[in-house]
Biopython code that builds the backbone (N, CA, C, O; Angstrom):
import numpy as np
from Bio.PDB.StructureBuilder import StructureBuilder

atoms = [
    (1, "UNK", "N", (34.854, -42.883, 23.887)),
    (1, "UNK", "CA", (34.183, -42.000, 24.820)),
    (1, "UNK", "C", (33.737, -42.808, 26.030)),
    (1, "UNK", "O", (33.712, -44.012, 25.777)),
    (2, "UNK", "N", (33.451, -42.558, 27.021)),
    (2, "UNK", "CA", (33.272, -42.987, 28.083)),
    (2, "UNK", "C", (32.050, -42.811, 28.607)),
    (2, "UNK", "O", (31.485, -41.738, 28.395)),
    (3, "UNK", "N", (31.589, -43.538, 29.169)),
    (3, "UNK", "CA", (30.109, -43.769, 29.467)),
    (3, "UNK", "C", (29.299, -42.378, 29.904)),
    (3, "UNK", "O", (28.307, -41.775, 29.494)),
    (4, "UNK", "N", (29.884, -42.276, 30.538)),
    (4, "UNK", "CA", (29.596, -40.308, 32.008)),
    (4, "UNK", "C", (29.601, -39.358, 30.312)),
    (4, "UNK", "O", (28.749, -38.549, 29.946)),
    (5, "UNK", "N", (30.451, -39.665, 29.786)),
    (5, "UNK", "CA", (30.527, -38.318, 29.005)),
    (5, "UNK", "C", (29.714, -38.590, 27.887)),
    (5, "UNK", "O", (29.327, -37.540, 27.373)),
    (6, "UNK", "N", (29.138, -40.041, 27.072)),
    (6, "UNK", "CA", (28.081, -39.890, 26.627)),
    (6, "UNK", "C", (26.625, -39.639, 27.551)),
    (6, "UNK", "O", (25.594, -39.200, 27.042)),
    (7, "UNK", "N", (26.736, -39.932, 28.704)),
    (7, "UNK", "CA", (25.662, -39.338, 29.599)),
    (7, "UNK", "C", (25.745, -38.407, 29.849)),
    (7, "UNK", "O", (25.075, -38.021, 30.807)),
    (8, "UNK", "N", (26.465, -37.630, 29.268)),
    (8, "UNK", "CA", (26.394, -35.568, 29.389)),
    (8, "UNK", "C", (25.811, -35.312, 28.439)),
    (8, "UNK", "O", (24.761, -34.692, 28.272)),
    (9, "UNK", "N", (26.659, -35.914, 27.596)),
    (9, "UNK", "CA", (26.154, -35.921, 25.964)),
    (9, "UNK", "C", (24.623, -35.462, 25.731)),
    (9, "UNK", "O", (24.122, -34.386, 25.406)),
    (10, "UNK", "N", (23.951, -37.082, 26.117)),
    (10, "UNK", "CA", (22.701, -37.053, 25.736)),
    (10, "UNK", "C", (21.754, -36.077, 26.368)),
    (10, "UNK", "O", (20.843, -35.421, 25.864)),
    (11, "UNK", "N", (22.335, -36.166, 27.967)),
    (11, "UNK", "CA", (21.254, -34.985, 28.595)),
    (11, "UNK", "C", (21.527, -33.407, 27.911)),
    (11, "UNK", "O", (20.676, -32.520, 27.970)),
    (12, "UNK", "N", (22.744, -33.255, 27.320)),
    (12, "UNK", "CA", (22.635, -31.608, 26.581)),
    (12, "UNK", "C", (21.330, -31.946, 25.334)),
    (12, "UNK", "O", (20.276, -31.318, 25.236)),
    (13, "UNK", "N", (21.815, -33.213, 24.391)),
    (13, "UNK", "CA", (21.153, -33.205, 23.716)),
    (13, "UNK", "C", (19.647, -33.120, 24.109)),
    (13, "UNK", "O", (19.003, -32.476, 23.281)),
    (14, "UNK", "N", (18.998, -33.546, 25.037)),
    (14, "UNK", "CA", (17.418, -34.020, 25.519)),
    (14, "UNK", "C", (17.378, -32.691, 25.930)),
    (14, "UNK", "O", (16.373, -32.182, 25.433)),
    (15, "UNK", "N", (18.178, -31.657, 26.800)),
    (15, "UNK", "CA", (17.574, -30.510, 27.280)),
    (15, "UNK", "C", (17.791, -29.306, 25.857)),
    (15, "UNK", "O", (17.210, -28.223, 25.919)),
    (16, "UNK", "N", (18.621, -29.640, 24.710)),
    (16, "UNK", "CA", (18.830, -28.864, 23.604)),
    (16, "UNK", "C", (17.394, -29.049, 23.081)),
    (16, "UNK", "O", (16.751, -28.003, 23.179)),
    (17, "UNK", "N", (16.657, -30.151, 22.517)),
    (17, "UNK", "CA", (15.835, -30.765, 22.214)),
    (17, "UNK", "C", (14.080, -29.948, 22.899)),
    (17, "UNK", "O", (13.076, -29.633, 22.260)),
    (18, "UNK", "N", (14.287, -29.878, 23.938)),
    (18, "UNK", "CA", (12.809, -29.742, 24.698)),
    (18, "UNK", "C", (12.995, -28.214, 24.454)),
    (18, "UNK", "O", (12.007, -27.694, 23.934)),
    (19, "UNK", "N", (14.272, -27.191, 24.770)),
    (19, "UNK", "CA", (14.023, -26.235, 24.551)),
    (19, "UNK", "C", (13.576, -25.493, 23.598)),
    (19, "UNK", "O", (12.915, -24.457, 23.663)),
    (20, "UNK", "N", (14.284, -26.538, 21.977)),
    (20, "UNK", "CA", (13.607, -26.049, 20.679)),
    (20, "UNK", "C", (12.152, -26.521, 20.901)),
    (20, "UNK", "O", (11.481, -25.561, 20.523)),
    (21, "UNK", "N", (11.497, -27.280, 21.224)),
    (21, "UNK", "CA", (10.298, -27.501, 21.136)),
    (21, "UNK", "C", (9.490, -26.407, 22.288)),
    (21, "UNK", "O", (8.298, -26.111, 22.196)),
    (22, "UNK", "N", (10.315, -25.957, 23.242)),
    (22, "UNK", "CA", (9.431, -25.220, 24.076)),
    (22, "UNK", "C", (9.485, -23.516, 22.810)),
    (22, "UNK", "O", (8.718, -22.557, 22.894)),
    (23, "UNK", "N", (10.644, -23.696, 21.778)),
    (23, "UNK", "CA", (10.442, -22.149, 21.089)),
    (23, "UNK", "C", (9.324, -22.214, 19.941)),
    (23, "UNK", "O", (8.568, -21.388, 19.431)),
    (24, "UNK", "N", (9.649, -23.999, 19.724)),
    (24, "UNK", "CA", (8.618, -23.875, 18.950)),
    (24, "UNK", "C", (7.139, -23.758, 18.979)),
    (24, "UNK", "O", (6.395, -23.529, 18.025)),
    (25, "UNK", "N", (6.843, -23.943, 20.169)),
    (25, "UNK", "CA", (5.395, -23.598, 20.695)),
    (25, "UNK", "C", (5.312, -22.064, 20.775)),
    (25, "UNK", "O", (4.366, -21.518, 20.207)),
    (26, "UNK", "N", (6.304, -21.254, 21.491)),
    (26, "UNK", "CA", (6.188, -20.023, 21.680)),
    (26, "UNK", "C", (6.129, -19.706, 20.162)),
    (26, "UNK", "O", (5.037, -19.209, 19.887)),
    (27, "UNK", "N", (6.849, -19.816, 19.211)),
    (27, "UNK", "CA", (6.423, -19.027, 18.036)),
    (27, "UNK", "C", (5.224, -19.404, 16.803)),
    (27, "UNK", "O", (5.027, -18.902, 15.696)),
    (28, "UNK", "N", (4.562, -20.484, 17.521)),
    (28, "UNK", "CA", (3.364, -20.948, 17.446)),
    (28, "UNK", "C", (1.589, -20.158, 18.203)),
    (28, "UNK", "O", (0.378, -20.201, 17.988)),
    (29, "UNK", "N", (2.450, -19.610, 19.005)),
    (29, "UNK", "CA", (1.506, -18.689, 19.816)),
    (29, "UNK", "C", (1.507, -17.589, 19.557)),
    (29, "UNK", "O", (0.466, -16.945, 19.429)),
    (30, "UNK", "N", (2.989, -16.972, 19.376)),
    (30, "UNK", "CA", (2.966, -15.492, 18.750)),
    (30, "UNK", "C", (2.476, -15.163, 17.420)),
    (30, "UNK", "O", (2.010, -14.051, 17.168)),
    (31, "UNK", "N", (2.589, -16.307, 16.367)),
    (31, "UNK", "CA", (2.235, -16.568, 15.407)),
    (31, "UNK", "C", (0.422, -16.024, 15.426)),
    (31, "UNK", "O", (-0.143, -14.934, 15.339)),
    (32, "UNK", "N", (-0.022, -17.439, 15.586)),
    (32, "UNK", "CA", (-1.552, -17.111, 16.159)),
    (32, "UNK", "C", (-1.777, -15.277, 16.915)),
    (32, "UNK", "O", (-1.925, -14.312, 16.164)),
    (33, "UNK", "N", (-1.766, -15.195, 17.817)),
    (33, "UNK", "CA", (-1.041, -13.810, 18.469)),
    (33, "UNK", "C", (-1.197, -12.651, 17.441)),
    (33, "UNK", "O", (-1.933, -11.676, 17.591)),
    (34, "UNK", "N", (-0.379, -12.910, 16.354)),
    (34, "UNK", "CA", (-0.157, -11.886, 15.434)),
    (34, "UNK", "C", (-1.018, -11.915, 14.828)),
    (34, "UNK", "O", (-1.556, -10.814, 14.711)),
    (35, "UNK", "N", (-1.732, -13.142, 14.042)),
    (35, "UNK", "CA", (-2.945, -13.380, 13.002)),
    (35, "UNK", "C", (-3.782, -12.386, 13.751)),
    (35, "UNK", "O", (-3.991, -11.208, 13.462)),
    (36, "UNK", "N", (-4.125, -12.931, 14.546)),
    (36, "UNK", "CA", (-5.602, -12.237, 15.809)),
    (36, "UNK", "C", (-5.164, -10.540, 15.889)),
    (36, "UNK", "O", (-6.127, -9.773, 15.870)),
    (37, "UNK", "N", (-4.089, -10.052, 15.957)),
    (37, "UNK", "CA", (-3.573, -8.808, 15.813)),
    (37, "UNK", "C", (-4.001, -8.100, 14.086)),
    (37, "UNK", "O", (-4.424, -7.012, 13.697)),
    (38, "UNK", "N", (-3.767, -8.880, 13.685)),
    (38, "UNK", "CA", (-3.833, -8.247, 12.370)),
    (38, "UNK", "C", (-5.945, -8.460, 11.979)),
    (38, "UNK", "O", (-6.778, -7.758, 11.406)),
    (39, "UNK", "N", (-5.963, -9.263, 12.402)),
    (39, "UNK", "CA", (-7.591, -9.719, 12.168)),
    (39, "UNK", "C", (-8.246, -8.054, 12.681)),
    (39, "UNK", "O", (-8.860, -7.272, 11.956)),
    (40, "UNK", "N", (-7.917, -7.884, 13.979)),
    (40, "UNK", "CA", (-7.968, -6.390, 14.681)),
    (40, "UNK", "C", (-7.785, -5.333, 14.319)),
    (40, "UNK", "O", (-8.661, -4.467, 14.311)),
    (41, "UNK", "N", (-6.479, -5.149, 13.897)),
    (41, "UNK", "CA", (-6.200, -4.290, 12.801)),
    (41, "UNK", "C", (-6.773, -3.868, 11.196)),
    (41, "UNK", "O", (-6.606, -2.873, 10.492)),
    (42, "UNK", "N", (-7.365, -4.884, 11.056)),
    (42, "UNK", "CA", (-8.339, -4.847, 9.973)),
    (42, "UNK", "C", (-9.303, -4.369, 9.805)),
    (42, "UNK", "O", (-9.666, -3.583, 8.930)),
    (43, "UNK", "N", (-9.946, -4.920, 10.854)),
    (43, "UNK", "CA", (-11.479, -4.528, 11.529)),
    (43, "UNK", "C", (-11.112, -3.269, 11.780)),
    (43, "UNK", "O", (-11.540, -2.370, 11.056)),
    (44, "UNK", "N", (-10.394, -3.041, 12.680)),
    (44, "UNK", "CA", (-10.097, -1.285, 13.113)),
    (44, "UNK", "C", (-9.841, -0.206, 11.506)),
    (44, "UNK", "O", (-10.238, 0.908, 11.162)),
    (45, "UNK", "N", (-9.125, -1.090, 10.984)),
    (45, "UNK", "CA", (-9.199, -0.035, 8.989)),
    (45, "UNK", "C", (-10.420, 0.147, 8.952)),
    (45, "UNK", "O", (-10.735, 1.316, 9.174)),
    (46, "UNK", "N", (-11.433, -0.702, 8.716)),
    (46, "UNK", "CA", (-12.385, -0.877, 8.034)),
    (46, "UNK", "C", (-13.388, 0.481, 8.780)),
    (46, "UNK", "O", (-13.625, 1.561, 8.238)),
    (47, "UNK", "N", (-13.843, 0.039, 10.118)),
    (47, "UNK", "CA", (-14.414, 0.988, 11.323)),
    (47, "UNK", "C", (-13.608, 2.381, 11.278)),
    (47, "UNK", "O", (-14.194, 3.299, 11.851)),
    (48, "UNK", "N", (-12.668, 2.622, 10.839)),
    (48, "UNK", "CA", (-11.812, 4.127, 10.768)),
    (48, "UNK", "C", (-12.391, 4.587, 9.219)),
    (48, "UNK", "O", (-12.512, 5.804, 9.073)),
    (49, "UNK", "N", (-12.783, 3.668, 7.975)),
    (49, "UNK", "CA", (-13.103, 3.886, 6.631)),
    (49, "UNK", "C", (-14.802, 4.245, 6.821)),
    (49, "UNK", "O", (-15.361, 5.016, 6.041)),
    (50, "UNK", "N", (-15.360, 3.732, 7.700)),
    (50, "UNK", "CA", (-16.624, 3.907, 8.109)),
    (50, "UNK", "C", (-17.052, 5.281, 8.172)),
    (50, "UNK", "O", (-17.801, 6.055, 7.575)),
    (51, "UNK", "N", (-16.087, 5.250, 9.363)),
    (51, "UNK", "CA", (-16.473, 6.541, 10.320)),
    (51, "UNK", "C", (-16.090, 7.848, 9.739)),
    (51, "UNK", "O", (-16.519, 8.957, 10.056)),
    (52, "UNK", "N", (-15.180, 7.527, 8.803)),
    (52, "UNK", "CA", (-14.374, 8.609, 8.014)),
    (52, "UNK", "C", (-15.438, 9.069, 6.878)),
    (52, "UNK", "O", (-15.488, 10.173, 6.336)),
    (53, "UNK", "N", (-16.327, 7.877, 6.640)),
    (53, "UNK", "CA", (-17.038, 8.517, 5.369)),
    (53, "UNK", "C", (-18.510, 8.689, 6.109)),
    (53, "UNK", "O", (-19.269, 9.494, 5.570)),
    (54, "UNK", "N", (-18.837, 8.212, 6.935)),
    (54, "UNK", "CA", (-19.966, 9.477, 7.526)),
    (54, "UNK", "C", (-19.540, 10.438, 8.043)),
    (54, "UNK", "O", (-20.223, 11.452, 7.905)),
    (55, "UNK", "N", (-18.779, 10.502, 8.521)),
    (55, "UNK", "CA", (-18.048, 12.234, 8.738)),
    (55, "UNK", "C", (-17.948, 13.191, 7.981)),
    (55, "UNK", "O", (-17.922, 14.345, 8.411)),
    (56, "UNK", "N", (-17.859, 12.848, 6.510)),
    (56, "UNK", "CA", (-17.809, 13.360, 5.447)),
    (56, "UNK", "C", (-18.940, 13.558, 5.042)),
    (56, "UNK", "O", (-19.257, 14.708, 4.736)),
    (57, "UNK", "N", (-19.852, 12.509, 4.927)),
    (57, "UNK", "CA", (-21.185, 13.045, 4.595)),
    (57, "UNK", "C", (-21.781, 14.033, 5.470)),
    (57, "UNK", "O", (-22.481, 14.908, 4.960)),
    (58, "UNK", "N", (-21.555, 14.005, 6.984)),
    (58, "UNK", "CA", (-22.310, 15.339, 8.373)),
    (58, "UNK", "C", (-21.802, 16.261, 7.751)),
    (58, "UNK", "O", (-22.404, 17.335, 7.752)),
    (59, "UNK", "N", (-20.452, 16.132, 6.974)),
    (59, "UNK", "CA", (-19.668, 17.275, 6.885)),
    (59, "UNK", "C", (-20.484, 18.232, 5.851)),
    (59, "UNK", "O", (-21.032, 19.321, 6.019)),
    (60, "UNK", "N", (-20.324, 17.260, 4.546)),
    (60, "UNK", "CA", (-21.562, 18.099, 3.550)),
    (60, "UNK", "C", (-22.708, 18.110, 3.821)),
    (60, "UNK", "O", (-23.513, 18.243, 2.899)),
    (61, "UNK", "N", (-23.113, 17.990, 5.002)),
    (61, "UNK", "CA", (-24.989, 18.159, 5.627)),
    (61, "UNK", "C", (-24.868, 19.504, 5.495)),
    (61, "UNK", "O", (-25.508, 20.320, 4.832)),
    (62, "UNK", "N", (-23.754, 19.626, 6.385)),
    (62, "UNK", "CA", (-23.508, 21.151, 7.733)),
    (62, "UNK", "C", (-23.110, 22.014, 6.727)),
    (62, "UNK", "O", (-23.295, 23.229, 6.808)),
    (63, "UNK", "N", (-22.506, 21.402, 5.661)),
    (63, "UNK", "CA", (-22.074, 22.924, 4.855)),
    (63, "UNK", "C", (-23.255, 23.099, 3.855)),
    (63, "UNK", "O", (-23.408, 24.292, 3.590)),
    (64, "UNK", "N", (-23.862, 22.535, 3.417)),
    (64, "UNK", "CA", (-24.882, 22.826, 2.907)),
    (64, "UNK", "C", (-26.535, 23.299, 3.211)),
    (64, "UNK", "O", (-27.436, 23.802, 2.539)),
    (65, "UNK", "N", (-26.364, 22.823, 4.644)),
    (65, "UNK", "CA", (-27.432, 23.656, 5.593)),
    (65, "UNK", "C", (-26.478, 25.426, 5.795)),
    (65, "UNK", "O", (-27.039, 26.437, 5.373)),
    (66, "UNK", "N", (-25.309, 25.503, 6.353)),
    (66, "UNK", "CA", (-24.722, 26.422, 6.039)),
    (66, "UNK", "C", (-24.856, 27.878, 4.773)),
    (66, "UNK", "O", (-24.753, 29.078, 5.026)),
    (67, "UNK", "N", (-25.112, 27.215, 3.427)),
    (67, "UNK", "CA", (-25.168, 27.688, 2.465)),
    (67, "UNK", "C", (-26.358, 28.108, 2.562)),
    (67, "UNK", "O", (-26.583, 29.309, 2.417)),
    (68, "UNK", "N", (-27.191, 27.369, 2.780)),
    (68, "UNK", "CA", (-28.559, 27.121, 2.848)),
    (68, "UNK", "C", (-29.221, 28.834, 3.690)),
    (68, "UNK", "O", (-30.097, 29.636, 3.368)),
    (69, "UNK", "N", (-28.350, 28.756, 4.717)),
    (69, "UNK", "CA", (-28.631, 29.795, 5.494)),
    (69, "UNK", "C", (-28.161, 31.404, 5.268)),
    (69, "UNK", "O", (-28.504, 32.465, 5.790)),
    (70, "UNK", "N", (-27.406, 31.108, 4.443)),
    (70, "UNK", "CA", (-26.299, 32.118, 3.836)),
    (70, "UNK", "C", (-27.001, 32.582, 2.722)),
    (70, "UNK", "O", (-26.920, 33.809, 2.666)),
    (71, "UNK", "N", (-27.739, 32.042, 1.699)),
    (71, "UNK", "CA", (-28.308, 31.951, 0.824)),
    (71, "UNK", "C", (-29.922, 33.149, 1.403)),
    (71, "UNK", "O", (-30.337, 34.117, 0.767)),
    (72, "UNK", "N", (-30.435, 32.659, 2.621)),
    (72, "UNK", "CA", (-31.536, 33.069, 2.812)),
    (72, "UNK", "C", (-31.625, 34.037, 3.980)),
    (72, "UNK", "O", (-32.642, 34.259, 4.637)),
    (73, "UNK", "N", (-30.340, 34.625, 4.165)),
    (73, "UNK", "CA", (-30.079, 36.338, 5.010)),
    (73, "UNK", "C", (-29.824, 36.580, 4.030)),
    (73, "UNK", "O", (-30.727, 37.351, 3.708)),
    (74, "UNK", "N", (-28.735, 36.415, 2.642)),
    (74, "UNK", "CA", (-29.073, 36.989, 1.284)),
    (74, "UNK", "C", (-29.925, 37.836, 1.320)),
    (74, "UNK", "O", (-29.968, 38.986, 1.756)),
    (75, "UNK", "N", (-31.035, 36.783, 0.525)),
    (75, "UNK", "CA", (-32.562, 37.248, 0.319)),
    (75, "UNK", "C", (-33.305, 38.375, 1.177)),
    (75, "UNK", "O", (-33.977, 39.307, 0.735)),
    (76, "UNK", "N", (-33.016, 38.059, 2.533)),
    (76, "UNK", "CA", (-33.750, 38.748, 3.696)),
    (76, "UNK", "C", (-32.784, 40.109, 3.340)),
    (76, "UNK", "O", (-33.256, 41.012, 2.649)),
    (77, "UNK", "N", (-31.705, 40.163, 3.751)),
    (77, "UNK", "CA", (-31.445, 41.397, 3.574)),
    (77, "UNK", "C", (-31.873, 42.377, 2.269)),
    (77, "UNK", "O", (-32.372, 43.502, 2.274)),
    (78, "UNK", "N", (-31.513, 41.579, 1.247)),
    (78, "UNK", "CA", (-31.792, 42.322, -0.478)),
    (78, "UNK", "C", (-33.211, 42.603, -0.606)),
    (78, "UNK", "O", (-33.725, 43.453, -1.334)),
    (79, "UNK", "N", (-33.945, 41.566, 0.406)),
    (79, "UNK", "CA", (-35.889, 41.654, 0.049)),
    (79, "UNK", "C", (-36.564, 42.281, 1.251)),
    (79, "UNK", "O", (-37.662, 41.884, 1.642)),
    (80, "UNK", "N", (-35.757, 43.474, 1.957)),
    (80, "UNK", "CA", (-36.111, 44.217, 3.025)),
    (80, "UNK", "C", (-36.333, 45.766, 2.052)),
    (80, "UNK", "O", (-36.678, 46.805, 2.615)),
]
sb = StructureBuilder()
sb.init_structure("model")
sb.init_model(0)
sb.init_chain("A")
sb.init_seg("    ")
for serial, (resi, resn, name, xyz) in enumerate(atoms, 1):
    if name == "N":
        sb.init_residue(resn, " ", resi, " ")
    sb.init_atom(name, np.array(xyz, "f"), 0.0, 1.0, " ", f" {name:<3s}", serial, name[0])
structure = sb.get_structure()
């Protein structure tokens, strides 16, 4: 081989080289990226499991103040 063409050589190799290392940073970041995504996503389950079960509880407030009221035009009407 000839000198020039191992000096092609090596510069493919050195620019083959930096580019895997420039992917390997990028999927080092997306990586991280994703953790922090999912960390979010978690938190957001949890805050949706929250909110879902006091909702549920207003829910049986309201129907049972509901009843409550239903219960006592009952009365009013039958005790007129």
């Amino acid at each position: 081989m000839s000198l020039e063409l191992l000096s092609t050589l090596e510069a493919k190799i050195q620019t083959t080289l930096e580019t895997m290392e420039l992917l390997n940073l990028e999927v080092e970041e997306e990586k991280q990226r994703n953790e922090a995504l999912q960390q979010e996503n978690n938190a957001l389950k949890e805050e949706n499991a929250q909110l879902q079960a006091e909702r549920q509880t207003w829910n049986d407030k309201i129907v049972g103040l509901v009843d409550l009221l239903r219960e006592d035009n009952t009365q009013n009407q039958t005790g007129e």
